[in-house]
C-alpha positions in Angstrom: 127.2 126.6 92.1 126.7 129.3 94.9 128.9 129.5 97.4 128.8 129.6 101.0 129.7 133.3 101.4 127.1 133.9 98.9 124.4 131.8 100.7 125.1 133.8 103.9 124.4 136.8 102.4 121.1 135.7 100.6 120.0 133.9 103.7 121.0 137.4 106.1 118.1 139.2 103.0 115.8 136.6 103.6 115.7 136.9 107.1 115.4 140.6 106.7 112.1 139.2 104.8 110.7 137.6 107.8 111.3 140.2 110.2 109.2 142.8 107.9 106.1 140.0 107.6 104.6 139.3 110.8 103.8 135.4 111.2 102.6 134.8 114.9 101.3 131.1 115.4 98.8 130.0 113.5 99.1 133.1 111.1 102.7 131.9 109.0 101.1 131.9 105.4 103.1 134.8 103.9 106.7 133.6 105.6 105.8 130.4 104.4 105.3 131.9 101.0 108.8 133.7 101.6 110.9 130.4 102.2 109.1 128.5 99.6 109.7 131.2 97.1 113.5 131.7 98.4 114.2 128.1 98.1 112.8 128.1 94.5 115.2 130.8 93.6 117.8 128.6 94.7 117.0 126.0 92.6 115.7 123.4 94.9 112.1 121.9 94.8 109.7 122.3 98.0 106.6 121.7 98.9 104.0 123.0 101.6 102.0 121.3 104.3 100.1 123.9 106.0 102.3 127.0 106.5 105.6 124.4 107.0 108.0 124.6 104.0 109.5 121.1 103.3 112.5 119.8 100.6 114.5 117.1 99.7 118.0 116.6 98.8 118.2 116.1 94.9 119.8 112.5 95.8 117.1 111.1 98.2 117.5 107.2 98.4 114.8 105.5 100.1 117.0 102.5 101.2 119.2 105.5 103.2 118.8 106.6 106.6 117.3 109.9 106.7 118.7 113.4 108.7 116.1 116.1 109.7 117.3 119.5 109.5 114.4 121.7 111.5 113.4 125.1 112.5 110.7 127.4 112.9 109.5 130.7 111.1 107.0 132.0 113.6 107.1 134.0 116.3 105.7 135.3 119.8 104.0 138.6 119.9 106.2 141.5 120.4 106.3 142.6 124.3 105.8 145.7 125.4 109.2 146.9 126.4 109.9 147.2 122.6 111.8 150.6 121.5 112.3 149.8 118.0 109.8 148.8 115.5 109.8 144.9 115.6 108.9 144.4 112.3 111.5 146.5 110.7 114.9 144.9 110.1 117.5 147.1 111.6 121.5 146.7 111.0 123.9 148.6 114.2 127.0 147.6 115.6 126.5 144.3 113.7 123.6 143.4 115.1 120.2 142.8 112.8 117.4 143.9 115.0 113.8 142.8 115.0 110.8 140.5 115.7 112.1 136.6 115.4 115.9 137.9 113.9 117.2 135.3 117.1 114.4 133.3 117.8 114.7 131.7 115.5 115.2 133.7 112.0 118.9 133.4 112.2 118.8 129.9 113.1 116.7 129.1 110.2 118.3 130.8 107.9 121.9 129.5 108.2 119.9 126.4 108.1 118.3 126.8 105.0 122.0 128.2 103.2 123.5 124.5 105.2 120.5 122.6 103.1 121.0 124.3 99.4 124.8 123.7 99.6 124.0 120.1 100.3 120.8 119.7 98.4 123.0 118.7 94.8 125.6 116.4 96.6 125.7 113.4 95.8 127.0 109.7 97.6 125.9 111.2 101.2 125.6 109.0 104.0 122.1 110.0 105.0 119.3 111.5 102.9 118.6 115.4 104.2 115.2 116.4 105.1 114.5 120.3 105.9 111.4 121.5 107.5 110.9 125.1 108.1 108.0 124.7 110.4 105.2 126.6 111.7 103.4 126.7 115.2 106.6 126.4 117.2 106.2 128.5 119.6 102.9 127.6 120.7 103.6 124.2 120.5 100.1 124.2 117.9 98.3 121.2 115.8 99.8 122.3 112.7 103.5 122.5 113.3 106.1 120.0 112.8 104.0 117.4 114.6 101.4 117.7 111.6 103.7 116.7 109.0 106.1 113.9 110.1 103.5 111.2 109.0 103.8 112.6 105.5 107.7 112.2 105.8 110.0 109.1 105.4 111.4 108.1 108.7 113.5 110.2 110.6 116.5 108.7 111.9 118.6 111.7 113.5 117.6 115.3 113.5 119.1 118.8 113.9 116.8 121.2 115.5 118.1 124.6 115.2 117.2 127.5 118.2 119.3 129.6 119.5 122.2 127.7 121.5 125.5 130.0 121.0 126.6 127.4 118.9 126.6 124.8 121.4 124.7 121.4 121.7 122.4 120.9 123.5 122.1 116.7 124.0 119.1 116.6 126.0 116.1 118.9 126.4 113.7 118.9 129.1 109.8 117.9 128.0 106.8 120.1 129.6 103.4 118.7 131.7 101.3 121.5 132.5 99.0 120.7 135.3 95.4 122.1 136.0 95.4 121.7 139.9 92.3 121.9 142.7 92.2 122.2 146.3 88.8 122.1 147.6 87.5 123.5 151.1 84.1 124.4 152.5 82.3 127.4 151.1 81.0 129.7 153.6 80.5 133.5 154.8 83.6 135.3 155.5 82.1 136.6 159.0 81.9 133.0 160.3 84.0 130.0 161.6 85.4 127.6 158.5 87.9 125.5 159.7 87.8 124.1 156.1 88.7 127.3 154.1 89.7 126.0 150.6 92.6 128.6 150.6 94.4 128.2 153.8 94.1 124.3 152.8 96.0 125.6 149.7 99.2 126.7 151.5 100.6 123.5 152.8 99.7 122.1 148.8 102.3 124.5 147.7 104.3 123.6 150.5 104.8 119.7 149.1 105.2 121.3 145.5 107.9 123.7 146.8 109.5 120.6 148.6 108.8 117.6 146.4 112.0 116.3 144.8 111.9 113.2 142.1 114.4 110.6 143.3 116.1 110.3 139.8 118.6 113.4 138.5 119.8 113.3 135.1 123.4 113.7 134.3 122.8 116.1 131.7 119.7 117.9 132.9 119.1 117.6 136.6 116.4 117.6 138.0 112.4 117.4 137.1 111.6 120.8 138.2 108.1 121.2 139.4 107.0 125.5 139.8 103.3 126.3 140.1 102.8 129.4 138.5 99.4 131.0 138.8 96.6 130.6 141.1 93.0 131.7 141.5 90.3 131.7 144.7 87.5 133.9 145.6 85.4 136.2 144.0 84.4 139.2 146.4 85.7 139.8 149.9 83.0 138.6 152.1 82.7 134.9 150.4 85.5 132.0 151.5 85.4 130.1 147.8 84.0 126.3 147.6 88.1 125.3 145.8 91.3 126.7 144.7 92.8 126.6 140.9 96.2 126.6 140.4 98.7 125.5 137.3 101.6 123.7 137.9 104.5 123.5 135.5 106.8 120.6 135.3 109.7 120.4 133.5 110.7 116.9 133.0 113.9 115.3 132.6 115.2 112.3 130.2 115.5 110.1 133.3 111.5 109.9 133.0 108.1 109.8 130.8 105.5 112.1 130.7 103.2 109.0 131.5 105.3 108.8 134.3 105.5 112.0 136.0 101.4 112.6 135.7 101.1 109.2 137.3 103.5 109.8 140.3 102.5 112.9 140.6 98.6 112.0 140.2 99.3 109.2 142.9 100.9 111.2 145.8 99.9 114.9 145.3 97.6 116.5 147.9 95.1 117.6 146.0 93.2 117.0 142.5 95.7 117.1 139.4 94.5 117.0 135.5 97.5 117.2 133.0 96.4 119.4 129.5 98.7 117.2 127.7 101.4 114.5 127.9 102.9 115.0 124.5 105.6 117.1 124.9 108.1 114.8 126.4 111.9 115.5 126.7 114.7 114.3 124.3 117.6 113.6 123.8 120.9 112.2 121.6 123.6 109.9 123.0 126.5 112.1 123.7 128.8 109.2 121.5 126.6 110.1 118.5 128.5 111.1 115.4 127.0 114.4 115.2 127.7 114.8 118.7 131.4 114.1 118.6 131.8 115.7 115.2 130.5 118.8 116.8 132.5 118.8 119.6 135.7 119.1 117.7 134.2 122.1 115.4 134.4 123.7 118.9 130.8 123.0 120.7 130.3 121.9 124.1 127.5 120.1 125.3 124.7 120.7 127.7 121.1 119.9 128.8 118.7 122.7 127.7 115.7 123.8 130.2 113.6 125.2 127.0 111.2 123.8 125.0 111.1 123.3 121.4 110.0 121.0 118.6 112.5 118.1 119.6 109.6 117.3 121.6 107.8 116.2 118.5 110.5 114.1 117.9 110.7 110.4 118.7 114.3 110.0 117.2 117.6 110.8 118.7 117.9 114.9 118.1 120.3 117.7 118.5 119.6 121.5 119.1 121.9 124.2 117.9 122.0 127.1 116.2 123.7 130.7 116.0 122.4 133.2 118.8 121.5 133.3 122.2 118.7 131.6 124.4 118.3 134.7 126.8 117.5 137.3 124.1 114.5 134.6 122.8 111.1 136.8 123.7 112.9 139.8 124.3 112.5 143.4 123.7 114.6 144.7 120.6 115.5 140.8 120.1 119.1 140.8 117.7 121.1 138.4 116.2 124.8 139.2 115.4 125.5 138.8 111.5 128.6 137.2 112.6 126.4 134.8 114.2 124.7 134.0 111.5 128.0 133.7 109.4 129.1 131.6 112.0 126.2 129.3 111.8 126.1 128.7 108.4 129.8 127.6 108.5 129.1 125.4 111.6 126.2 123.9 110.4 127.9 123.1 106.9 131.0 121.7 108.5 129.3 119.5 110.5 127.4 118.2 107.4 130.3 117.5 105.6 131.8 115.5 108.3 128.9 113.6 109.2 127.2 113.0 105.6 130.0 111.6 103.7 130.3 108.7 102.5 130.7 105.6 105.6 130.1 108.1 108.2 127.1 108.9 110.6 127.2 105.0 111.7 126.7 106.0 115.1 122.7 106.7 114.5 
């Protein structure tokens, strides 16, 4: 049987794999291949939907309620502030450099060493589901969201980004907004008392200003930021309307539904949401997982980011080795200690969570 220190170490060379393989959204095929085949190796069955890698553990009763253990294998486009090659894996200082190694390759990988020491136990509490999914960071068709109606129920899940180890017990859903503020079109050389982009400045005013009246204890507030904006199209012509999109970052104390209709309702100006399916989640803080990882050493807290908890309609928890604020960066790095560290989080919070009579709290 492997052991941990031994799953580490494979899992630290297969992320070394993914960094060399490029797998932007939408184009995961050959990491995809790399998990499935890595998996194999270890002896445990998968199978493929799309580019997402999916197994079982070996003792999967139906009549058991099921845990999700999720993360992603693809990755945003390297920026241009990049001094190193983002596709080749690089060891200094302890630190494994390139494309993905943090977000969320080291995540994924301490995840995927947690599921094959599990996958032969037997007389767990919960069945154990991994997805290593695809189209995360794009929030595409064919990520996470494409396969859970091919999945038994998920009761509980562990999503794993970058959280330094801590959990995050709620995460804040996304609305983006296309916006319009219409005016009267006209020559620049003549009076408009109806100029569609001075009328635009006091509808940035009320989005500066507007505050929701609930705050949630764990995440705030819904935080509204409208961040681009387009009028005109040569000097001498004042524009017919104004475009604008408005991001809102929305809280557990509300819906999606919700926000687009309040927001809809009392807004000064024309407001179409793209979507209303990425809404926020969260897990009871009382949850077992929850207080099982608070006495490995976690502390909680609401997370402003998005991630595929918002495919989620069952209580989930993010966490995972690495940091949040080098996610998208230049010469991204995860610590190997990190990584070490995960895997031994992750697996200890397993082992208190899946044995036998525990994980009531569900």
């Amino acid at each position: 049987m492997n052991t941990t220190k031994h799953l580490t170490q494979s899992a630290i060379e297969l992320l070394k794999s993914l960094i060399k393989t490029p797998s932007f959204s939408g184009e995961e095929d050959k990491t995809a291949r790399l998990i499935n085949d890595w998996l194999k190796n270890q002896g445990v069955p998968c199978w493929q939907l799309g580019n997402n890698v999916i197994a079982r553990n070996r003792e999967f009763n139906p009549e058991k309620p099921t845990l999700l253990l999720n993360s992603h294998h693809d990755t945003v486009k390297p920026n241009k502030a990049y001094t190193r090659d983002p596709f080749e894996p690089h060891i200094e200082d302890g630190k494994l450099f390139g494309l993905g190694s943090n977000d969320a390759g080291g995540c994924l990988v301490s995840l995927l060493a947690t599921f094959v020491h599990w996958h032969p136990r037997e007389h767990l509490s919960h069945n154990v589901i991994l997805v290593a999914s695809a189209e995360e960071e794009n929030s595409g068709p064919n990520g996470l969201r494409s396969v859970l109606s091919e999945l038994p129920k998920i009761d509980v899940a562990i999503v794993g980004e970058p959280t330094l180890l801590d959990l995050a017990i709620a995460e804040k859903g996304l609305i983006v907004f296309d916006g319009t503020v219409k005016g009267t079109p006209s020559h620049a050389a003549h009076p408009n008392p109806d100029n569609a982009i001075y009328n635009t400045i006091p509808v940035l005013e009320w989005f500066r200003d507007y505050r929701f009246p609930k705050v949630s204890e764990t995440l705030g507030e819904v935080k509204l930021t409208v961040s681009q904006i387009h009028g005109g199209k040569q000097h001498n012509a004042v524009p017919a309307q104004v475009e604008f999109v408005l991001d809102v970052r929305v809280t557990d104390c509300y819906s999606n539904a919700e926000i687009a209709q309040i927001l809809q309702e009392e807004a000064p100006c024309e407001l179409q949401p793209r979507s209303l399916r990425l809404n926020s989640s969260s897990i009871d803080p009382d949850h077992d997982l929850v207080s099982i990882g608070v006495t490995l050493g976690g502390k909680t807290y609401g997370s402003p980011t998005l991630s595929d908890q918002a495919c989620l309609d069952c209580p989930s928890l993010k966490l995972g080795p690495g940091d949040t604020l080098r996610s998208h960066s230049a010469d991204e790095f995860i610590y190997l200690e990190e990584i070490e560290k995960g895997v031994r989080f992750y697996t200890d919070l397993l082992r208190g969570f899946l044995k036998p009579g525990a994980g009531g709290k569900t």
